[in-house]
Structures are given as C-alpha cells and as structure tokens.
FIFIZA-359088 format. One record per residue: residue number from 0; residue in three letters; x, z, y of N, C-alpha, C in turn. Coordinates in Angstrom, 1 decimal, m for minus. Atoms other than C-alpha are relative to their C-alpha. Layout:
N
> NUM / ala / X / Z / Y / X / Z / Y / X / Z / Y .
...
# end
This chain:
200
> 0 / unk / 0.2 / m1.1 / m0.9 / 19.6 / 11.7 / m1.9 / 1.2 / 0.3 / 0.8 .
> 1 / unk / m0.8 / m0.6 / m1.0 / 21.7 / 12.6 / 1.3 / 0.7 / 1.2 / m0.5 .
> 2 / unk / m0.2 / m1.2 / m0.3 / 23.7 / 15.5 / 0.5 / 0.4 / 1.0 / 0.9 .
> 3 / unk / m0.8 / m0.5 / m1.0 / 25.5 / 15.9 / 3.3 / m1.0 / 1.2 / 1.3 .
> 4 / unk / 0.3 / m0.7 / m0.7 / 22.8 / 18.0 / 5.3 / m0.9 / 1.5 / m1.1 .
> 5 / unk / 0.8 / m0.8 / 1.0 / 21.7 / 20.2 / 2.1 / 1.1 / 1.0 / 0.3 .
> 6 / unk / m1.0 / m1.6 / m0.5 / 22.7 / 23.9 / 2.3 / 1.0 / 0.1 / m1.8 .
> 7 / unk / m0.6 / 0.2 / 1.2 / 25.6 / 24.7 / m0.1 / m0.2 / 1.3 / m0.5 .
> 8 / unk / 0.4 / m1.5 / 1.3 / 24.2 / 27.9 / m2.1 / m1.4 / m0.3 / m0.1 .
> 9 / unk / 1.3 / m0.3 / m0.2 / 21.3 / 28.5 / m3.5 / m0.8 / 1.0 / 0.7 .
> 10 / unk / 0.0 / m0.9 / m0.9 / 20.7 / 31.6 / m1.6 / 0.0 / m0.4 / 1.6 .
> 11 / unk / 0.2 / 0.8 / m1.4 / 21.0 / 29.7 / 1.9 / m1.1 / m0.6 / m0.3 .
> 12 / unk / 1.4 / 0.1 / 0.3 / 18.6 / 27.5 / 0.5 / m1.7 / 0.7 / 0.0 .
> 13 / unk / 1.2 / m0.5 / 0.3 / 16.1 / 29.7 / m0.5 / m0.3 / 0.8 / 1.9 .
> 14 / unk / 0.2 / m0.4 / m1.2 / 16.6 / 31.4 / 3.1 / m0.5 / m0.9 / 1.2 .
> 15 / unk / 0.6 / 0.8 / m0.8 / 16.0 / 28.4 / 4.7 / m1.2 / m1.0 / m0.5 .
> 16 / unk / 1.2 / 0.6 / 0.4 / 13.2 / 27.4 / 2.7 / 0.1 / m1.9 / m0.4 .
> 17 / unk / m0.1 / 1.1 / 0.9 / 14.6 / 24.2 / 1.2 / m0.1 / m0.4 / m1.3 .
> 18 / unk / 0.3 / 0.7 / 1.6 / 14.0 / 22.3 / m2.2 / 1.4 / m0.5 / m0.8 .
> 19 / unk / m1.6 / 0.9 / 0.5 / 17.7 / 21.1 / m2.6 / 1.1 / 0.7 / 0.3 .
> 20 / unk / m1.2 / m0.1 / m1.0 / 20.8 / 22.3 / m2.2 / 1.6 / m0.3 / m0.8 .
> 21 / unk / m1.0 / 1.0 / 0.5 / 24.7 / 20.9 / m3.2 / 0.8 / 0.6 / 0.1 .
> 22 / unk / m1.5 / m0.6 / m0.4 / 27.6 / 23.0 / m3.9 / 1.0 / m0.9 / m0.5 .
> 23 / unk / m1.0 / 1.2 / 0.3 / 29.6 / 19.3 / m5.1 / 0.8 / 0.6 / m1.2 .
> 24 / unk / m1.5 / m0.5 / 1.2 / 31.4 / 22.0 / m8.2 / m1.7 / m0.9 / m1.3 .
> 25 / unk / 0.5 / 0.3 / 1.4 / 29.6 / 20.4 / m11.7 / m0.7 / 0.8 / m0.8 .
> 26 / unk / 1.0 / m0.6 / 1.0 / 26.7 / 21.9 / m13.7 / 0.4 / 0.0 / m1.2 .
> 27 / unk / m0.5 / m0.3 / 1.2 / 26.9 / 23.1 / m16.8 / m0.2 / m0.8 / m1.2 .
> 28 / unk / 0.4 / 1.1 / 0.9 / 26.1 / 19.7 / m18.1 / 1.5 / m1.1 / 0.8 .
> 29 / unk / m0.9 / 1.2 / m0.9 / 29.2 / 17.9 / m15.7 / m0.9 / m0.7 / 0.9 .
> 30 / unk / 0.3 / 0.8 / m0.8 / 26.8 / 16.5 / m13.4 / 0.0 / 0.7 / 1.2 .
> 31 / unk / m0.7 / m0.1 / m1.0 / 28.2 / 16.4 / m9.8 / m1.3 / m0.3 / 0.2 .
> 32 / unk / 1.4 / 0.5 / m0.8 / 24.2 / 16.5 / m8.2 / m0.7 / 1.5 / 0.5 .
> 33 / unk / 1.1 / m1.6 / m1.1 / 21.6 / 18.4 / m5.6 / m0.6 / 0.7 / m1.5 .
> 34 / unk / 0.9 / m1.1 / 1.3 / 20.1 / 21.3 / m7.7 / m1.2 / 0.2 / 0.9 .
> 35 / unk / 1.7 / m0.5 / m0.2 / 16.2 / 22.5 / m7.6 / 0.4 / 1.3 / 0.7 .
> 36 / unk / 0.3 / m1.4 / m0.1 / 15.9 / 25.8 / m5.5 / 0.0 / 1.0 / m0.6 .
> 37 / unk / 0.9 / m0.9 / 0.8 / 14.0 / 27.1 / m8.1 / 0.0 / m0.7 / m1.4 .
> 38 / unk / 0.1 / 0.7 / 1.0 / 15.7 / 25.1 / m10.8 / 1.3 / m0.3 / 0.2 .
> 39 / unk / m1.9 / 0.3 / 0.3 / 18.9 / 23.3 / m12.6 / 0.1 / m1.5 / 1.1 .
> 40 / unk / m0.1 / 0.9 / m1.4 / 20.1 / 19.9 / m10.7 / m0.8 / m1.4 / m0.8 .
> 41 / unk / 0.8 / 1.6 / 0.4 / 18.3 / 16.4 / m10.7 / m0.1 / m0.9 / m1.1 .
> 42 / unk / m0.9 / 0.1 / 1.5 / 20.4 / 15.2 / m13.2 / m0.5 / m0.2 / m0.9 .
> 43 / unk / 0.5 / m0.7 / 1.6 / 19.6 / 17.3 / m16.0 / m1.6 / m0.5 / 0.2 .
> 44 / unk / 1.5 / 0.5 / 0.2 / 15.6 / 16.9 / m15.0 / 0.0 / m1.4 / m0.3 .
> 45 / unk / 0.3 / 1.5 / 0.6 / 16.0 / 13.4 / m15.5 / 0.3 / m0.2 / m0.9 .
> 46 / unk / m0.1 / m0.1 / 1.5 / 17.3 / 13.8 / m18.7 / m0.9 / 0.0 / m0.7 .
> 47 / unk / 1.1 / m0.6 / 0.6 / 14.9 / 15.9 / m19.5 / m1.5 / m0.4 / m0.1 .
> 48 / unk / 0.9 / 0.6 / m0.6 / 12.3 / 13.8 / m18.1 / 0.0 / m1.1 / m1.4 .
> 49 / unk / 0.1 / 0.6 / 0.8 / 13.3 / 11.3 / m20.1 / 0.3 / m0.6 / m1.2 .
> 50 / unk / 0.1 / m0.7 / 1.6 / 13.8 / 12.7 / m23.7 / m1.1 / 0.0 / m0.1 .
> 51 / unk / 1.3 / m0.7 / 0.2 / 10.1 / 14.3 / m23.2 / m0.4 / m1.6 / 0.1 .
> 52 / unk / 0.6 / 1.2 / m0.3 / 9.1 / 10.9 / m21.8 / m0.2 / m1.1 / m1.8 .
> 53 / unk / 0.3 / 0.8 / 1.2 / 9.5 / 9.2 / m25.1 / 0.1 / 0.2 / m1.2 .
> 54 / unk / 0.7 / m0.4 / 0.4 / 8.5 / 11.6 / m27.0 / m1.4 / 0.1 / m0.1 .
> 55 / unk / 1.4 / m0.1 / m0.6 / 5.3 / 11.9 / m25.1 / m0.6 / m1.4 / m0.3 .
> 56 / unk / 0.6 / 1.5 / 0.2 / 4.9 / 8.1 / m25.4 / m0.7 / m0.4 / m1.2 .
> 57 / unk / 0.6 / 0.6 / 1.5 / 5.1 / 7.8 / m29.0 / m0.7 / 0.8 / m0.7 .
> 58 / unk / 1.4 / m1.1 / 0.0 / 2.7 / 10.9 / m29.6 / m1.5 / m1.0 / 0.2 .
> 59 / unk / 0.7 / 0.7 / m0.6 / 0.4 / 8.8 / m27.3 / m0.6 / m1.2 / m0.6 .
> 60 / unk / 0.3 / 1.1 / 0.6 / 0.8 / 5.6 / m28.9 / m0.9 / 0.1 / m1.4 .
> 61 / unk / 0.7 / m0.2 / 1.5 / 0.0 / 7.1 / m32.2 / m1.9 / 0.3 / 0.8 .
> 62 / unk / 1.7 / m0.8 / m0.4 / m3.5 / 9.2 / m30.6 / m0.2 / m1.7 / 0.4 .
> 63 / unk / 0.6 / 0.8 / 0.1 / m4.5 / 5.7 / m29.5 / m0.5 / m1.3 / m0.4 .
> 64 / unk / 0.6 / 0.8 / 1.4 / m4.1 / 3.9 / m32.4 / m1.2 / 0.3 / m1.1 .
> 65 / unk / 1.1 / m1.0 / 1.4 / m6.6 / 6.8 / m34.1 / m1.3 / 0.2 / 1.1 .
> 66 / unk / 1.0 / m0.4 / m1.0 / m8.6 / 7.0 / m30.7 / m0.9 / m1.2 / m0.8 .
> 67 / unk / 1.5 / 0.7 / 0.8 / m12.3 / 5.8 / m32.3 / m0.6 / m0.6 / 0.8 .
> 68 / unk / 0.3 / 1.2 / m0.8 / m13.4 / 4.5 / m29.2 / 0.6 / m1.2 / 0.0 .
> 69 / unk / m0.9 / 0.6 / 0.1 / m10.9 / 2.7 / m28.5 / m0.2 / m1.5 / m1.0 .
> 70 / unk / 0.3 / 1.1 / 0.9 / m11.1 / 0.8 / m31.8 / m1.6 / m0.7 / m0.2 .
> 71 / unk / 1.7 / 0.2 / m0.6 / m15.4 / 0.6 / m31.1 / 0.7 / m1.3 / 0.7 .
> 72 / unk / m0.1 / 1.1 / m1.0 / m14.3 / m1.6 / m28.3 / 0.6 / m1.3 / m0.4 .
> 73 / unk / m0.5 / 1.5 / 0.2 / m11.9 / m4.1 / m29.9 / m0.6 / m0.1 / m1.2 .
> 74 / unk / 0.8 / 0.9 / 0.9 / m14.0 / m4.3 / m33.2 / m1.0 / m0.8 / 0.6 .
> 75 / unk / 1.3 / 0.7 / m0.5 / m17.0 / m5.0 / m30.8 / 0.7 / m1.6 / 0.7 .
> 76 / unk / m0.9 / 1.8 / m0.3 / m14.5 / m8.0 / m28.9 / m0.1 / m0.7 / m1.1 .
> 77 / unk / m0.5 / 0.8 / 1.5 / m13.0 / m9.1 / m32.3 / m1.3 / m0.9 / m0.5 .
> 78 / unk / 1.1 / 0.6 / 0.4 / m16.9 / m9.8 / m33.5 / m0.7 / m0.5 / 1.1 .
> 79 / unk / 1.4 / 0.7 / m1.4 / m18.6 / m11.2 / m30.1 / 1.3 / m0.8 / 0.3 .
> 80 / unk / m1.4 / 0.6 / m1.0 / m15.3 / m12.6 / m28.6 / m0.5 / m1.1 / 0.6 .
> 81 / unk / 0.2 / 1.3 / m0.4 / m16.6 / m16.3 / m28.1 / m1.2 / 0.1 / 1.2 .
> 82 / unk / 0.9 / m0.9 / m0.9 / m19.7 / m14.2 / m26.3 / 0.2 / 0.3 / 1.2 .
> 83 / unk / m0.9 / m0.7 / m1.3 / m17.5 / m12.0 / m24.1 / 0.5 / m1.0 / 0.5 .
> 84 / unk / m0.8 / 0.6 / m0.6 / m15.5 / m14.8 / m23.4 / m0.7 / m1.0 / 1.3 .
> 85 / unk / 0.9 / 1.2 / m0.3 / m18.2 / m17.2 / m22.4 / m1.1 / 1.2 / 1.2 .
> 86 / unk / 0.3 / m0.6 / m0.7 / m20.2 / m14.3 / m20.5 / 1.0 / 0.2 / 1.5 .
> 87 / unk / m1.6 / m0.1 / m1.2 / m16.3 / m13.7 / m18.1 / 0.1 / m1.5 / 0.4 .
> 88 / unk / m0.8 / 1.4 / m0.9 / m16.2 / m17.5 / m17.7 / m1.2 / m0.4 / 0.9 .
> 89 / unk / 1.1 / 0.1 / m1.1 / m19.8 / m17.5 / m16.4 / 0.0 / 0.3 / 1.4 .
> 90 / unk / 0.3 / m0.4 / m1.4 / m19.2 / m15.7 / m13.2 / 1.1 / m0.5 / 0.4 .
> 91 / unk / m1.1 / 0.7 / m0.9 / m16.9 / m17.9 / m11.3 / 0.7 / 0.8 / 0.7 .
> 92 / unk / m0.7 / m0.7 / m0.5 / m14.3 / m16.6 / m9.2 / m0.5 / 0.0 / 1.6 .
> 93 / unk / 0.9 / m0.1 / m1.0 / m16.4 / m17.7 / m6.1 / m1.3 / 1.4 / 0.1 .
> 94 / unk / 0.9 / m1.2 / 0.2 / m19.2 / m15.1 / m7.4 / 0.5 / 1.0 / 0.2 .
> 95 / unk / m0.7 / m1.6 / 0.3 / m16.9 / m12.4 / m8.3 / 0.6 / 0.3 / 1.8 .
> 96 / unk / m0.6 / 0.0 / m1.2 / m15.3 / m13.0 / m4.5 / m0.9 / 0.5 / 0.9 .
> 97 / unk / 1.0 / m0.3 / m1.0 / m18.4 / m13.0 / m3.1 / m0.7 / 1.4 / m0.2 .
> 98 / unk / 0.6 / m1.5 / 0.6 / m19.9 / m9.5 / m4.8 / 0.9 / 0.8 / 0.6 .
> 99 / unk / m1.2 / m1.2 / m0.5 / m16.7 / m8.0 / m4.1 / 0.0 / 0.1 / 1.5 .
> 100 / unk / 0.1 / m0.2 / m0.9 / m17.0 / m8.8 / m0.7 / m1.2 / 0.7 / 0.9 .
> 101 / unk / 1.0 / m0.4 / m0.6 / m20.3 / m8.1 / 0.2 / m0.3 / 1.8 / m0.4 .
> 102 / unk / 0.2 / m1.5 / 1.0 / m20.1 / m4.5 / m2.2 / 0.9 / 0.6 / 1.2 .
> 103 / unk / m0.8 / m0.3 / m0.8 / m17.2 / m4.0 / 0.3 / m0.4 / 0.5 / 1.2 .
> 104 / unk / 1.0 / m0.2 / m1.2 / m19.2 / m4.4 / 3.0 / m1.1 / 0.6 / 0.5 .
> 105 / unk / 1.3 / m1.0 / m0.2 / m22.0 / m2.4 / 2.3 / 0.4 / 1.4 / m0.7 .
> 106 / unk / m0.9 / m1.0 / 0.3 / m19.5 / 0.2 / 1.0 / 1.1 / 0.7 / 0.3 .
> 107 / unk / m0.7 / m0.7 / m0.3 / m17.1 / 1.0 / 3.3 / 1.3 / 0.8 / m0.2 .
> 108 / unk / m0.1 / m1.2 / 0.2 / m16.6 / 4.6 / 3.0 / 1.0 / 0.3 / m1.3 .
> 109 / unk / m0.5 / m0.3 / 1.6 / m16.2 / 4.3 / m1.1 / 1.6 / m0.7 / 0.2 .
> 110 / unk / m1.5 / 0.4 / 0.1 / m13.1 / 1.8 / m0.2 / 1.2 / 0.3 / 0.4 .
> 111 / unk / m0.7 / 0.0 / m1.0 / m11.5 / 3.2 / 2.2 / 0.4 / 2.0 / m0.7 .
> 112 / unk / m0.2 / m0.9 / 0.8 / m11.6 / 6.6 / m0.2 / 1.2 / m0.4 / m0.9 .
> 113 / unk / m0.5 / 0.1 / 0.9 / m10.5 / 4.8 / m2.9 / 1.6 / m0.6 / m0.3 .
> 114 / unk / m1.1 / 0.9 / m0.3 / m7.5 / 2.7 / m1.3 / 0.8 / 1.4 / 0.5 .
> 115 / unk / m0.8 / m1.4 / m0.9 / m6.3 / 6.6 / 0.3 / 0.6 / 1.1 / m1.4 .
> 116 / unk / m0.1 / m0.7 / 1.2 / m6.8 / 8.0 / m3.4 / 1.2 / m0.4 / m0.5 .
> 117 / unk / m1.4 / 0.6 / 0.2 / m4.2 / 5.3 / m4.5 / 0.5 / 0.2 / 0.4 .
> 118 / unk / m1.1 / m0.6 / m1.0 / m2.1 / 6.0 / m1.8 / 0.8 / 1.3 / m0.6 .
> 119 / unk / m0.5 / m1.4 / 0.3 / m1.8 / 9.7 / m2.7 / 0.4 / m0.1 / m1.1 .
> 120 / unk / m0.8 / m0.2 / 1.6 / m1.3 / 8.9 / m6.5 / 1.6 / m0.8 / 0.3 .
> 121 / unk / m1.7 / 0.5 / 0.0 / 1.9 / 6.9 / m5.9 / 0.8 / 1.0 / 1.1 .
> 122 / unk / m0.3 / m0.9 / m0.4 / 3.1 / 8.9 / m3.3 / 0.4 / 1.6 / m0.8 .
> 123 / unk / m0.1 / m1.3 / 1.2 / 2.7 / 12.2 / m5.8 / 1.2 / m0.6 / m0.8 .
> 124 / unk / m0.5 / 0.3 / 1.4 / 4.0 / 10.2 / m8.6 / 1.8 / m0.8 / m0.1 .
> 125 / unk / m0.9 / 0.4 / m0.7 / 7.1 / 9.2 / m6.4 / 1.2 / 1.1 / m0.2 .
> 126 / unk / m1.0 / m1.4 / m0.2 / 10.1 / 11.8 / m6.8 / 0.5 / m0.4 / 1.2 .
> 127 / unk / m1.0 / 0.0 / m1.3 / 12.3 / 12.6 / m4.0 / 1.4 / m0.2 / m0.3 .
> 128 / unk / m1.1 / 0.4 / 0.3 / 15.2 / 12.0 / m6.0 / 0.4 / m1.3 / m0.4 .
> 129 / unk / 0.0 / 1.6 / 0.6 / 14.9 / 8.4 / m6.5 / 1.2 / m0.6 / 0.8 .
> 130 / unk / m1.1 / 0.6 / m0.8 / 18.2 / 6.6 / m5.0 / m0.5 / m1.3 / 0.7 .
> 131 / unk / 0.3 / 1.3 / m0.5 / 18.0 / 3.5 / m3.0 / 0.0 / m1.1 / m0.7 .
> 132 / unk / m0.6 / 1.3 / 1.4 / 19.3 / 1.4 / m6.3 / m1.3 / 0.2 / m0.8 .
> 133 / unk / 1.6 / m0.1 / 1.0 / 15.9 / 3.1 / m7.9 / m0.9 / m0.7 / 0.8 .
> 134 / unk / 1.0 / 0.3 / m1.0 / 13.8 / 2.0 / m4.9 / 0.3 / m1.5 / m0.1 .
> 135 / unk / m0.4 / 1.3 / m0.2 / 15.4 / m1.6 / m5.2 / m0.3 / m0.3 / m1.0 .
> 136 / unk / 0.4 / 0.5 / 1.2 / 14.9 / m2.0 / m8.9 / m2.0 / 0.3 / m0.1 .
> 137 / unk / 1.3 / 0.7 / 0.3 / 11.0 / m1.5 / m8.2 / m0.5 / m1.0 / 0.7 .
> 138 / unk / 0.5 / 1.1 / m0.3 / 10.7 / m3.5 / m5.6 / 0.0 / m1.4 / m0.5 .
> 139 / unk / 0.0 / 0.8 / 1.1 / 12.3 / m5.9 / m8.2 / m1.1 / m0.3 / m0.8 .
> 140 / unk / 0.9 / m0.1 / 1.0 / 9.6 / m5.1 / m10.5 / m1.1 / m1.1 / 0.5 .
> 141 / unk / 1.7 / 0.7 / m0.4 / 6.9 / m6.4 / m8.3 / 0.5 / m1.6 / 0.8 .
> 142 / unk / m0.4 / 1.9 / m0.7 / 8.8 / m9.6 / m6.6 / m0.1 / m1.0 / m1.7 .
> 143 / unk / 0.2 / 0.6 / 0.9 / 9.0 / m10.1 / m10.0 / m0.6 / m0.8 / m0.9 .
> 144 / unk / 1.1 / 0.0 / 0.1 / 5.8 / m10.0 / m11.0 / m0.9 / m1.9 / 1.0 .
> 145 / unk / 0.8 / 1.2 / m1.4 / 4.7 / m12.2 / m7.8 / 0.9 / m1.7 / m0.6 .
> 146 / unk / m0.9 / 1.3 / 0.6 / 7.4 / m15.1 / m9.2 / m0.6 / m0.9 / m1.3 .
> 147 / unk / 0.4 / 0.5 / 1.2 / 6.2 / m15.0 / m12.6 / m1.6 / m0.4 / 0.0 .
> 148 / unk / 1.1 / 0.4 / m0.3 / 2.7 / m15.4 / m11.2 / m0.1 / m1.8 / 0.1 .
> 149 / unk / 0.1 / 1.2 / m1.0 / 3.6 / m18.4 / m9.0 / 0.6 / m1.0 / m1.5 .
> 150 / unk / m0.5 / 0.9 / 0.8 / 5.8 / m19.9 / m11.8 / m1.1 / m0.8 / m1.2 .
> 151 / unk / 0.6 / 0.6 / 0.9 / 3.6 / m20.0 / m14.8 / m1.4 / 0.0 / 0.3 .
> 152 / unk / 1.2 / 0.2 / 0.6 / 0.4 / m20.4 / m13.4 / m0.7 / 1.4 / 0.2 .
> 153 / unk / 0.8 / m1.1 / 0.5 / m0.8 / m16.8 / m15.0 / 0.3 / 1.1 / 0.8 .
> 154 / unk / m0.5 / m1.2 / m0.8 / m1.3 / m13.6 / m12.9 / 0.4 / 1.2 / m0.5 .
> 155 / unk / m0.8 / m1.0 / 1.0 / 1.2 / m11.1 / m13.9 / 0.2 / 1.3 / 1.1 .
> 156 / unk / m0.2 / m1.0 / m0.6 / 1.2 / m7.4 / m12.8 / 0.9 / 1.0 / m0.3 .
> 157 / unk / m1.2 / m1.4 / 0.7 / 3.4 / m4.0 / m12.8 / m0.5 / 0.4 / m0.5 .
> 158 / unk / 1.0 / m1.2 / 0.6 / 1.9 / m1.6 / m15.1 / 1.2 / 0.9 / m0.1 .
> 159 / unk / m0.6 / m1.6 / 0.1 / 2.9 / 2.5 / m15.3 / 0.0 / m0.3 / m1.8 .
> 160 / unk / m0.2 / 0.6 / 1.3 / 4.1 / 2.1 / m19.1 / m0.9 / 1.8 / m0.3 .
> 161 / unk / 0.6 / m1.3 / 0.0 / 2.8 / 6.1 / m18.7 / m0.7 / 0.0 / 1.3 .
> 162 / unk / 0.9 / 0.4 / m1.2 / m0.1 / 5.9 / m16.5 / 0.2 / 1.1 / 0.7 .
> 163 / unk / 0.0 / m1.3 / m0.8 / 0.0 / 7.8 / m13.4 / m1.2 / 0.9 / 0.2 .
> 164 / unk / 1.3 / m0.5 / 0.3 / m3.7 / 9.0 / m13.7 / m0.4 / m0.4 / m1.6 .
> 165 / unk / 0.2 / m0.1 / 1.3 / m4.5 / 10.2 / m17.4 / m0.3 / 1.2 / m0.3 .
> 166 / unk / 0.3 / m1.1 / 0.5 / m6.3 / 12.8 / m19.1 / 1.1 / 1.2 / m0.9 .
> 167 / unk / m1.2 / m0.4 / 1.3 / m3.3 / 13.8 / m21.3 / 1.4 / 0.1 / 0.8 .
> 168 / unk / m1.6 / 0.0 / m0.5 / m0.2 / 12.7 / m19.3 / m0.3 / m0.2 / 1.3 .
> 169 / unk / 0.1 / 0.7 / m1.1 / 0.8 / 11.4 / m15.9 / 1.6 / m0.6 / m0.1 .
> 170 / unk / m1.2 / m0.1 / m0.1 / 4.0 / 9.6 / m15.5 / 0.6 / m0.3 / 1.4 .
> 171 / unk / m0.6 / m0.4 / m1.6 / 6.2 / 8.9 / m12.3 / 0.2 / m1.5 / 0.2 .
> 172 / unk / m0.3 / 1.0 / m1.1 / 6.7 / 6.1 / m10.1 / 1.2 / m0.3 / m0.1 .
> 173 / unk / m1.0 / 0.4 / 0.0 / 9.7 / 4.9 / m11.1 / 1.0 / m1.0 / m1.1 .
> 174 / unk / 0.1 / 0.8 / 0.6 / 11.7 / 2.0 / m12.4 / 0.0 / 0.0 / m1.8 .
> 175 / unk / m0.3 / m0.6 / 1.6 / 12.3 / 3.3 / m15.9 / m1.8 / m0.1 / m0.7 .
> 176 / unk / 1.3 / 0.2 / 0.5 / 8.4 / 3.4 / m16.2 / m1.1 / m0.6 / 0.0 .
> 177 / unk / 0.8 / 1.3 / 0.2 / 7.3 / m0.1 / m15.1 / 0.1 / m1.2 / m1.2 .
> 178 / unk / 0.1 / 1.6 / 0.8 / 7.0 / m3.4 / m16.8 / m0.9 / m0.6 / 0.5 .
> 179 / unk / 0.9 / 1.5 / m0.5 / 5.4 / m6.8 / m15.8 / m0.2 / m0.1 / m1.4 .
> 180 / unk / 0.2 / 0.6 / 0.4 / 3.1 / m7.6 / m17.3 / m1.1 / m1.3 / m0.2 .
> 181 / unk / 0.8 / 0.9 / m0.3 / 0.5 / m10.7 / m17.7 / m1.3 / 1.0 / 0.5 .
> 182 / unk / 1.0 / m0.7 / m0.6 / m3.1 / m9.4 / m15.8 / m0.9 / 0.1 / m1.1 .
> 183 / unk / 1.3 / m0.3 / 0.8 / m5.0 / m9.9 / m18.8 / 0.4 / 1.1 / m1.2 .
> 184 / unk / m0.2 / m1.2 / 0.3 / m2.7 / m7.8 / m20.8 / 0.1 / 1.0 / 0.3 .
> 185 / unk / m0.2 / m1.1 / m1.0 / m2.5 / m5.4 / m18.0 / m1.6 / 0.5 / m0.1 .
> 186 / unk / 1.6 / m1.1 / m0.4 / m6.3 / m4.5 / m17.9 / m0.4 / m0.2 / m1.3 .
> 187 / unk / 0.3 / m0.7 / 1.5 / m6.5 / m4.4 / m21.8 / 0.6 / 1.0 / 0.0 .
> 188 / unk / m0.3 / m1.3 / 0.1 / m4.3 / m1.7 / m21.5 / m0.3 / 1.2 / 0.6 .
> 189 / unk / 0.3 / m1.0 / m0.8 / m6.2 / 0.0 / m18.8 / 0.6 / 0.8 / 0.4 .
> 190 / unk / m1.1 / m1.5 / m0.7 / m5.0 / 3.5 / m18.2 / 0.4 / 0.6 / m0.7 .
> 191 / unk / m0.2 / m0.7 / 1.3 / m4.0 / 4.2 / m21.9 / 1.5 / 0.0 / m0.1 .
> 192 / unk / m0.9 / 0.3 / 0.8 / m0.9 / 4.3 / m23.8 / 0.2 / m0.8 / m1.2 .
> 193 / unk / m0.3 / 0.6 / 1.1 / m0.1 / 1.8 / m26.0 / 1.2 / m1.3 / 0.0 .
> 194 / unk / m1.2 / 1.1 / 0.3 / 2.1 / m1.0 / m27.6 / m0.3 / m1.3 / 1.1 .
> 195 / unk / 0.7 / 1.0 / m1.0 / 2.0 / m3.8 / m24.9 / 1.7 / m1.1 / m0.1 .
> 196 / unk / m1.0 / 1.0 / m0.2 / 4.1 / m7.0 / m25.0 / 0.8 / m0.1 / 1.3 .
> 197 / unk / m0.8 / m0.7 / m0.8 / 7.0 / m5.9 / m22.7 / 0.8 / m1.6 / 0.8 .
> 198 / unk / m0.1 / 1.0 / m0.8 / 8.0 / m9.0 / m20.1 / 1.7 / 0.4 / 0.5 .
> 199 / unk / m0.9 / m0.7 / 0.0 / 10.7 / m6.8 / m18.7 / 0.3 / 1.6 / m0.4 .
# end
C-alpha cells in the first residue's frame, strides 16, 4: 500500500472519509504500517488473521471428518468406484464439450450471472492491503499450476485451502491461502475444508 498520499492522523482520516491512514511512529506491537480508521494497523490484522486462520481450519477439518454426508458420499464411491468410474469415462470429453456448449447457448443469462458472481467473490475476497510481492506470489500460484498441467500431463488447479464461498467460513484471496493442486483432487475437495495433498 502507497503511504505516501494517506492522511497522517486518524482524525484527518475520519474527516476525510478514508479507510487508511500512516503516522510512520510504530504500533503497540512495533509495526511501522497504515492503520484501519476504525481499527489497529494491517499488520496486526494479518496476524490476527492468521492465528484465527488456523485455528478455524483445524476446527473445520475436524467438522468434516464427522460431517455424515460427507462420509455417505465416499462410502457410496468406495463401494460402486469401478461403476462411478466407468459411468465418468462413458461421457467423452467431446460430449461433455458439446453439452457444455450448447447449455451455454441456450443459457446465456445464467452464465453471464454466474461468471459476474465469480468476479465479485474474488474481488470481495481480495484485501486492499495485499503488496505487489503478494500479488506476484499468486500469480505464481496459477503459472504454476498451468506448468504443472503442461508438464505431467494432469490438469492441476489453485484451490482456496479456506474456501471463499462457505456456509461456515470464507477465506481471502491471498497467497497464504492457495495451493496447486491436481483437478481431480481439487473437485473432491469441492468447497469444503479438509486434508488435501498439498503440491505447494
């Protein structure tokens, strides 16, 4: 974050209706950073962020090792698997291309929602205090991703390690709470919390 155009009190701030402001003396934690308005400075929230963060995780982890659906679903895999498997290899990737396109097509509206909805969750789930060294380590994440695709073959994605849409949590857009990982582990883990074989 720029400091150089942030008001230096919080009182100027609040008069000028800003979210930031930088008096450069050290918080009562030693961090030299913009402070909240309406709050301590960035710093400390990211601390704090990410104490709770993995806290919150392994809370999570546990609830979806006890979640009863959850386990419904992979005992039902576990006993059909050769089934499921043999049903997903049925629909070629030409079928699936061609559904998806023509659903597209006679759907519009729903995509053009649902591609704006994405939008706004990353966006949201984006802080304003992210530095340019944060912004560089995700784009990392996802060239990443795209390399390890091309290298081995297998299509490998980012995943939110705390999903940004979740009944329970949400987590933030930032590199601390991606990972690559392969696509087929990535959509077993859906939008949950759990243990996932960790790439980076």
């Amino acid at each position: 974050m720029d400091t150089t155009n942030l008001p230096k009190t919080r009182k100027e701030a609040q008069d000028k209706g800003a979210k930031y402001y930088f008096t450069g003396e050290p918080c009562k934690h030693g961090h030299i950073a913009p402070r909240k308005t309406k709050g301590v400075c960035v710093e400390c929230l990211k601390v704090e962020w990410e104490k709770a963060n993995t806290t919150r995780a392994e809370y999570f982890r546990e609830y979806n090792k006890s979640n009863a659906g959850q386990q419904a679903k992979r005992k039902y895999y576990e006993a059909n698997k050769d089934a499921v498997i043999a049903r997903a290899q049925a629909r070629t990737d030409e079928d699936k291309r061609r559904y998806k396109k023509t659903h597209k097509v006679n759907n519009p509206d729903m995509y053009k929602e649902m591609t704006s909805l994405r939008r706004r969750r990353f966006r949201d789930a984006t802080p304003k205090w992210l530095t340019a060294t944060h912004k560089m380590e995700i784009r990392l994440k996802y060239r990443l991703a795209i390399e390890l695709s091309r290298i081995t073959g297998e299509r490998h994605a980012v995943d939110h390690i705390i999903p940004l849409v979740n009944d329970f949590v949400c987590g933030l857009h930032v590199p601390w709470n991606l990972q690559v990982l392969t696509q087929k582990d990535n959509l077993a883990k859906y939008n949950h919390l759990v243990d996932t074989p960790q790439i980076t």
